[in-house]
C-alpha positions in Angstrom: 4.0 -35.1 3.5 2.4 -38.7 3.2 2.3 -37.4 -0.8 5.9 -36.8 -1.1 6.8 -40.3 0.8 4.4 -42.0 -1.9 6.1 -40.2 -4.4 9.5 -41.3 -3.3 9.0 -44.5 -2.7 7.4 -45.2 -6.4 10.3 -43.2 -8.0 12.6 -45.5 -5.9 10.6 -48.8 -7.2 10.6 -48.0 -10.5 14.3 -46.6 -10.8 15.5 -50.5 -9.0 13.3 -51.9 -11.9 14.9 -49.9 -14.3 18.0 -50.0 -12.8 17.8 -53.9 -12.7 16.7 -54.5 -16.6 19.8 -52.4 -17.9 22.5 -54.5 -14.9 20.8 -57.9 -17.2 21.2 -56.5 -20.5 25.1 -55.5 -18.9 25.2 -59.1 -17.8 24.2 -60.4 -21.0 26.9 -58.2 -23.0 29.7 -58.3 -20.9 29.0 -62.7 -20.6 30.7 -62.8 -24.3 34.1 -61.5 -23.0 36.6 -62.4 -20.6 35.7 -61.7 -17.0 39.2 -60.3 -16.2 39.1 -58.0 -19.2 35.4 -56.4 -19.1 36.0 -56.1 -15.1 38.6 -53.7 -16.2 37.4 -52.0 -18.2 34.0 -51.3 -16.2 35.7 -50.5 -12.9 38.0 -47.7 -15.4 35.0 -46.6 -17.0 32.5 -46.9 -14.2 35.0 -44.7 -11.6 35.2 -41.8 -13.8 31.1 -42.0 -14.6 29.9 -42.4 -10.3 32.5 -39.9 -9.7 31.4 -36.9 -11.7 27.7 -38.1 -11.4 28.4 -38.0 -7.9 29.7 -35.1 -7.2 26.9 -33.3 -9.9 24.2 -35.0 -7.9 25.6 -33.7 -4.8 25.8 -30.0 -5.9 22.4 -30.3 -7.2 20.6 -31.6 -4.5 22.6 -29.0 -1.7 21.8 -26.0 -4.2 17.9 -27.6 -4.3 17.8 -28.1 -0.5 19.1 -24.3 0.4 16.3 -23.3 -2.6 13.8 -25.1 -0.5 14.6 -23.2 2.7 15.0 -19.9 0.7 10.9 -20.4 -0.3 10.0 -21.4 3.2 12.1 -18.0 4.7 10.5 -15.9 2.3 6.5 -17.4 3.1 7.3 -16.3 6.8 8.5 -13.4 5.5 5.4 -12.8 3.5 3.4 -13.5 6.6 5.7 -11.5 8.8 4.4 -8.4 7.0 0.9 -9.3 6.9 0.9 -9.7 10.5 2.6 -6.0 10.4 0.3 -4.7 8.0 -2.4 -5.9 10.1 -1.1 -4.7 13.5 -0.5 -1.0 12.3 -4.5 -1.2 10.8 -6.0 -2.6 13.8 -4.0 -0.1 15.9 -4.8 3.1 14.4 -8.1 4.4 15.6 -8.4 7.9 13.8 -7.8 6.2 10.4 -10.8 6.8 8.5 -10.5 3.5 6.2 -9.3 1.4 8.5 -12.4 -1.5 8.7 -11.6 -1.4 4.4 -7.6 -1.7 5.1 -8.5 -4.6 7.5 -11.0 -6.4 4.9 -8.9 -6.2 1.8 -5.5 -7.5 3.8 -8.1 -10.9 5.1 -8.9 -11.0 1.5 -5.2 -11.1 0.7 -3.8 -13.1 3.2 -6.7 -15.5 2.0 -5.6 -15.5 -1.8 -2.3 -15.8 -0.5 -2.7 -18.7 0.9 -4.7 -20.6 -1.5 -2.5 -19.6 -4.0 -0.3 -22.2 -2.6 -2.7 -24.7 -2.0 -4.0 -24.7 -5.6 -2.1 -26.3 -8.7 -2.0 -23.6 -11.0 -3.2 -20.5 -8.3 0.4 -18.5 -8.8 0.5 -18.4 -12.8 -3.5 -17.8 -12.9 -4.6 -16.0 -10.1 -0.8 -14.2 -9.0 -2.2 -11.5 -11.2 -5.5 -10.9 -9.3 -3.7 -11.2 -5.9 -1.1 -8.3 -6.8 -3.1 -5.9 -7.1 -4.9 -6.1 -4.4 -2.0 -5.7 -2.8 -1.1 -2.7 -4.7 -4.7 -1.5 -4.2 -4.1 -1.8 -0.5 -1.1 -0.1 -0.7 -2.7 2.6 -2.3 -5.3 3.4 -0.2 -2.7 4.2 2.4 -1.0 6.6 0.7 0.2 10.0 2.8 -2.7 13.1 2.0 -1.9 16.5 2.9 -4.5 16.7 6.0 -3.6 13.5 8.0 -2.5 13.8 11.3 1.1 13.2 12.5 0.1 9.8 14.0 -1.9 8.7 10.9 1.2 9.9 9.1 3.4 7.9 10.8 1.2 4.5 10.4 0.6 5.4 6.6 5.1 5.8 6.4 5.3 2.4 8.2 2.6 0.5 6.6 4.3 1.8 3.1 7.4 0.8 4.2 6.5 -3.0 5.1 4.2 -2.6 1.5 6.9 -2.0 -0.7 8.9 -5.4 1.1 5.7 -7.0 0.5 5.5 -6.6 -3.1 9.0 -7.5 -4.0 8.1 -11.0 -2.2 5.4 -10.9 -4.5 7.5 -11.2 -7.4 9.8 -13.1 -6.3 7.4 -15.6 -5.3 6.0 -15.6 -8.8 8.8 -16.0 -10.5 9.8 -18.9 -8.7 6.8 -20.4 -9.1 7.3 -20.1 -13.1 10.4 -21.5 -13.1 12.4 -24.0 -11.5 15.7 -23.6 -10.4 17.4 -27.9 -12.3 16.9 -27.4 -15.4 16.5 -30.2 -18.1 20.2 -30.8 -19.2 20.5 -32.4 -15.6 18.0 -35.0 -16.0 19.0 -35.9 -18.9 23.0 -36.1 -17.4 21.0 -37.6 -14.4 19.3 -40.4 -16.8 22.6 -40.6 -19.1 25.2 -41.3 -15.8 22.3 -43.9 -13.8 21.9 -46.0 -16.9 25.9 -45.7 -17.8 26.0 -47.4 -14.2 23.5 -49.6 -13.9 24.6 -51.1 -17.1 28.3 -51.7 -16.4 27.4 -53.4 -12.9 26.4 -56.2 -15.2 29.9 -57.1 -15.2 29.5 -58.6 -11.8 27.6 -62.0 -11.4 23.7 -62.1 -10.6 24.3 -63.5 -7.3 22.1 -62.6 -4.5 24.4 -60.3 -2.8 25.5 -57.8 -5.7 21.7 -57.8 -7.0 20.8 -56.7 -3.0 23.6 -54.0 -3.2 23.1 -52.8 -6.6 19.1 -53.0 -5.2 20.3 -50.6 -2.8 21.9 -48.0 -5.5 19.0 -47.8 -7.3 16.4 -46.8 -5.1 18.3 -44.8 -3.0 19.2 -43.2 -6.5 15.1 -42.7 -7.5 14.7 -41.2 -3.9 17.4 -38.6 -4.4 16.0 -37.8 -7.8 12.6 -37.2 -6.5 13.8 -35.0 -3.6 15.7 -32.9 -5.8 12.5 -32.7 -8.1 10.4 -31.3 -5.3 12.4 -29.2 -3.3 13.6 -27.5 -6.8 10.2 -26.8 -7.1 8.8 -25.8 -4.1 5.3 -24.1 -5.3 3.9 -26.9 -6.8 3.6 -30.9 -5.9 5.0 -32.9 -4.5 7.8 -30.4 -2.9 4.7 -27.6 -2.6 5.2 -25.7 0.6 2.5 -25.4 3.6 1.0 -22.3 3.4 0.2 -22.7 7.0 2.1 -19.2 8.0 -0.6 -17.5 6.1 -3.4 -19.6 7.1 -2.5 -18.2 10.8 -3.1 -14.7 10.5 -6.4 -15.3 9.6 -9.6 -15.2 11.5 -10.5 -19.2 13.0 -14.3 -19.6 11.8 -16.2 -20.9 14.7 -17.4 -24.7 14.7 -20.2 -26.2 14.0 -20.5 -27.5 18.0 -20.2 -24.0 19.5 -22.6 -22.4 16.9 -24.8 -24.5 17.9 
């Protein structure tokens, strides 16, 4: 979290400093008209512009924020089923594999979660991570002598697998791609400087620089939010993997080992 705020906070700098070169160079082009007449003709033009980059922006970032909370439903999803596949393993005595069911699902949940955790760990190490899972799923496949209670844990732990692995790919794809693509930062970058530019008309007086101050880093900060939470397996929008980082086993501390 203290990440994102950084990040936020240097995108909104350096957008006011942008912003504030281009109102100057507005300034200095709109000085060699009449006030009257370039007012006009910037509060026209400059209406239209905040209106449809306004209303873009605000589809954007809604369809960013509701991809954000999609990622973080389907990690507790993910972890949901591990915590399934975990309880019907630990609660089945007559399975014969089940100390090798319960080893390769730590193993998973552990990938799992540094999967999130690392920079690249979904494109480079998704691969690995899969089929283990599909391993695991094999290895509780139905045989013909299995017991009508080992047959019923093998049904439901196949059922939760399948689930499981189409998070899987989900997961991966979203981590490949992410969901604003680049014509929108380049209508993002087109509309701000369109804006910052025509609010040169106005004087340089200390109250419309502290307003227009205002626009452009609250501007930055919007950009940067829809930047991470479009993205939400990688930084700075990367989400906690803590769900995962639950089911698994707390290694004892150095002070009680000792």
């Amino acid at each position: 979290m203290n990440g994102f705020v950084l990040s936020a906070l240097a995108a909104g700098f350096c957008v006011t400093i942008a912003g504030l070169a281009l109102q100057i160079a507005g300034n200095v082009a709109f000085s060699r008209y009449s006030q009257d007449d370039s007012k006009e003709l910037a509060g026209v033009v400059g209406f239209r512009v905040s209106a449809i980059f306004g209303i873009a922006v605000g589809l954007i970032f809604a369809a960013s924020g509701a991809y954000l909370i999609e990622a973080k439903r389907d990690l507790q999803e993910e972890a949901r089923l591990i915590a399934t596949l975990q309880f019907l393993a630990a609660e089945a005595p007559t399975l014969e594999n089940r100390g090798d069911i319960q080893q390769d699902l730590s193993e998973f949940t552990e990938r799992s979660a540094e999967e999130l955790e690392g920079p690249t760990g979904l494109t480079t190490a998704g691969r690995a991570t899969s089929h283990l899972l599909l391993e695991i799923c094999r290895n509780m496949a139905l045989e013909e002598g299995d017991t009508g209670s080992v047959r019923w844990t093998k049904t439901e732990f196949q059922r939760s697998c399948s689930k499981l692995i189409d998070l899987r790919g989900k997961k991966r794809i979203g981590a490949r791609d992410a969901l604003v693509a680049l014509p929108f930062w380049i209508f993002f970058a087109i509309s701000f400087a369109c804006l910052a530019f025509l609010l040169g008309v106005f004087q340089l007086r200390p109250l419309n620089i502290v307003f227009a101050c205002l626009f452009y880093f609250i501007t930055g900060v919007t950009g940067i939010v829809i930047y991470a939470a479009n993205d939400p397996y990688h930084e700075p929008g990367r989400i906690s993997s803590e769900p995962l980082l639950q089911l698994l086993p707390k290694k004892p501390s150095a002070s009680s080992s000792s």
